[in-house]
C-alpha positions in Angstrom: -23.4 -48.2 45.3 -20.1 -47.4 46.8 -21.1 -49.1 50.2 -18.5 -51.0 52.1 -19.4 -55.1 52.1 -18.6 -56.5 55.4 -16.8 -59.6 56.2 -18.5 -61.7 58.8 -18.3 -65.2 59.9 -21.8 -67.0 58.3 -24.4 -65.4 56.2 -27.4 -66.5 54.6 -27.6 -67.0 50.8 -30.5 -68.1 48.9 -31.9 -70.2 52.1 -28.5 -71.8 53.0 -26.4 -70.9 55.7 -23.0 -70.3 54.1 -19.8 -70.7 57.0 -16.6 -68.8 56.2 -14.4 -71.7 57.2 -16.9 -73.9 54.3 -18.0 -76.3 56.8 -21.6 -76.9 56.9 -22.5 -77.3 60.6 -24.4 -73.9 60.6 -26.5 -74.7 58.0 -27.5 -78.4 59.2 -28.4 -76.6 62.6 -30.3 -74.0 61.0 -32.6 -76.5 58.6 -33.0 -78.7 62.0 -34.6 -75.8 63.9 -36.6 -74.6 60.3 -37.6 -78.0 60.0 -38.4 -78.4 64.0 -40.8 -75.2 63.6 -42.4 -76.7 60.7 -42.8 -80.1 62.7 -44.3 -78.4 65.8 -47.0 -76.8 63.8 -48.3 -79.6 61.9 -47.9 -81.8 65.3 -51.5 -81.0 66.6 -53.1 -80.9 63.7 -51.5 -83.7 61.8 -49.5 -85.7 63.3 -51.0 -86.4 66.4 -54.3 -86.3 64.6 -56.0 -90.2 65.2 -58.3 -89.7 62.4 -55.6 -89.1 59.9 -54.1 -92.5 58.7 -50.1 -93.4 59.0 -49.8 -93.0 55.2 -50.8 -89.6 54.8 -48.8 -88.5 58.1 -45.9 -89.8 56.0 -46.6 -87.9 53.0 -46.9 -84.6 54.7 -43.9 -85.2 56.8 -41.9 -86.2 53.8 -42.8 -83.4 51.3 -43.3 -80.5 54.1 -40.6 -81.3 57.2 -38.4 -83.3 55.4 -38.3 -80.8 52.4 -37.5 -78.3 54.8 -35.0 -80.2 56.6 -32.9 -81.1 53.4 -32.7 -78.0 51.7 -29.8 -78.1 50.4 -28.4 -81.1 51.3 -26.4 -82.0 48.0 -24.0 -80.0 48.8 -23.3 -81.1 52.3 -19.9 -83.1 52.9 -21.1 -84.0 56.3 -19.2 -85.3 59.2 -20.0 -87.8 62.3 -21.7 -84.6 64.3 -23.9 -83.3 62.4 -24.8 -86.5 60.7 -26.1 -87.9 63.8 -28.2 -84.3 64.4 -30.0 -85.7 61.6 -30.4 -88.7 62.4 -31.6 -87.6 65.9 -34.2 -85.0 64.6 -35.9 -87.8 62.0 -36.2 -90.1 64.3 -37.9 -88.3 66.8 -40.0 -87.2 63.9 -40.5 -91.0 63.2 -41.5 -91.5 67.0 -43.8 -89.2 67.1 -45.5 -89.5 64.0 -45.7 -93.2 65.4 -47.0 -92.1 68.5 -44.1 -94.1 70.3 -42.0 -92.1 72.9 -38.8 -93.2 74.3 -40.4 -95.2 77.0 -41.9 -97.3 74.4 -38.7 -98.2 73.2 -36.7 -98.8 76.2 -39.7 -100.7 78.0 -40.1 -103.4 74.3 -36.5 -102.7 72.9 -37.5 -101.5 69.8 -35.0 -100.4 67.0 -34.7 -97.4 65.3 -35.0 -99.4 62.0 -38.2 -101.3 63.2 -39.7 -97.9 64.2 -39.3 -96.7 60.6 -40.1 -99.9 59.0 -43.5 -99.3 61.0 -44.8 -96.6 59.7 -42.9 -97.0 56.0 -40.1 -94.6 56.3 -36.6 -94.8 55.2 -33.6 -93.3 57.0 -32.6 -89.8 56.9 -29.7 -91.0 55.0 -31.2 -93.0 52.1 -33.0 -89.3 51.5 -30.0 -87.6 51.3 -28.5 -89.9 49.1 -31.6 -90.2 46.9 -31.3 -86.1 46.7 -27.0 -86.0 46.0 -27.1 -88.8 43.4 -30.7 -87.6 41.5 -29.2 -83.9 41.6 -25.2 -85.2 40.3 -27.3 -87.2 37.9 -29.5 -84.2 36.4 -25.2 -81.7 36.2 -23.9 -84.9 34.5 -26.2 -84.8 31.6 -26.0 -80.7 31.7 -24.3 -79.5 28.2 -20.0 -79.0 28.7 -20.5 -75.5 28.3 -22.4 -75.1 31.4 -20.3 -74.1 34.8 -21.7 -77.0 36.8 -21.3 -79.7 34.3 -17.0 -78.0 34.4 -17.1 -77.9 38.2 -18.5 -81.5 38.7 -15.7 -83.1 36.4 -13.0 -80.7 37.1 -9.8 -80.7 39.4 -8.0 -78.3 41.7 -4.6 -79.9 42.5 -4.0 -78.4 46.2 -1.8 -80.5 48.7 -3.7 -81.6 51.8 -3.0 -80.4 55.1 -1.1 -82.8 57.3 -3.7 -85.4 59.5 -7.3 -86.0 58.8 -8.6 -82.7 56.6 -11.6 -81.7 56.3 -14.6 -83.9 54.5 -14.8 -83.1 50.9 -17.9 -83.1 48.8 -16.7 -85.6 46.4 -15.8 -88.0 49.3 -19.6 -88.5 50.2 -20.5 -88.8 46.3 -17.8 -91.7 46.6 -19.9 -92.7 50.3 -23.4 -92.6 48.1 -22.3 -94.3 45.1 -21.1 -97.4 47.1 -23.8 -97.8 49.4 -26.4 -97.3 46.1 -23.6 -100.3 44.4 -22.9 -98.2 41.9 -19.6 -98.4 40.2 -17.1 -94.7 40.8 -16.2 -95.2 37.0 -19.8 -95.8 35.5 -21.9 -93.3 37.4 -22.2 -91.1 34.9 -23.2 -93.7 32.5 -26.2 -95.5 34.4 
């Protein structure tokens, strides 16, 4: 006790990458290269494994890499950038599970979509919806005493910056909930 806590620009709390400014670049980079390292390990013997069907390459990917890779996730309020560092990182994970490279898809113009569709594999966006809605789901039927059940349904008037501020965690609730056609005043509800 009596130690001096420094202040310092990102730090690592319970697995996440927390950013001083709040954004949450760091962390997507740092689950990308987790999930990356968990990837190349399972590549030889899994993945590019012949004797192992599609199916169960599927299964380990989604409860081992993508696991990794998501950790976290429902509290993302992600922009364009790092977005599309997902999407880049599955889908190579999706072509290589596959054992399609990028020549593959050049050479027979093959979509990303048809590449997933495939093998059986959703986007790396439907999973990080699935994970936002289950977990705002699971706070929403907390008790009223408890501090995430207050958080999720409370309100800090602040004014906005002048231009485009920053994404907010609530605006890619709003983002899920419409693309899962569920209404914004009945989430809770359903």
């Amino acid at each position: 006790c009596g130690g001096t806590i420094p202040v310092v620009e990102k730090a690592r709390y319970l697995g996440s990458m927390i950013n001083r400014n709040g954004k949450c670049n760091s962390d997507v980079d740092s689950r990308i290269e987790k999930a990356a390292a968990a990837f190349s390990r399972l590549r030889p013997l899994v993945f590019n494994n012949k004797a192992i069907l599609i199916e169960a390459k599927v299964a380990a990917y989604l409860t081992i890499v993508m696991s990794i890779l998501l950790y976290g996730s429902e509290m993302w309020a992600l922009t364009a950038a790092p977005r599309r560092k997902l999407r880049s990182f599955h889908n190579r994970c999706v072509r290589s599970m596959a054992g399609i490279s990028m020549w593959h898809v050049r050479e027979n113009r093959m979509t990303t979509a048809e590449v997933q569709k495939v093998i059986g594999i959703a986007s790396v966006d439907t999973y990080m919806m699935r994970r936002r809605l289950r977990w705002i789901g699971h706070v929403s039927r907390m008790e009223w005493g408890r501090v995430p059940r207050k958080l999720l349904s409370s309100w800090v008037y602040q004014k906005r910056p002048i231009g485009r501020p920053c994404m907010r965690w609530a605006e890619s609730i709003e983002r899920d909930l419409a693309n899962a056609k569920i209404p914004r005043t009945k989430w809770h509800i359903l």
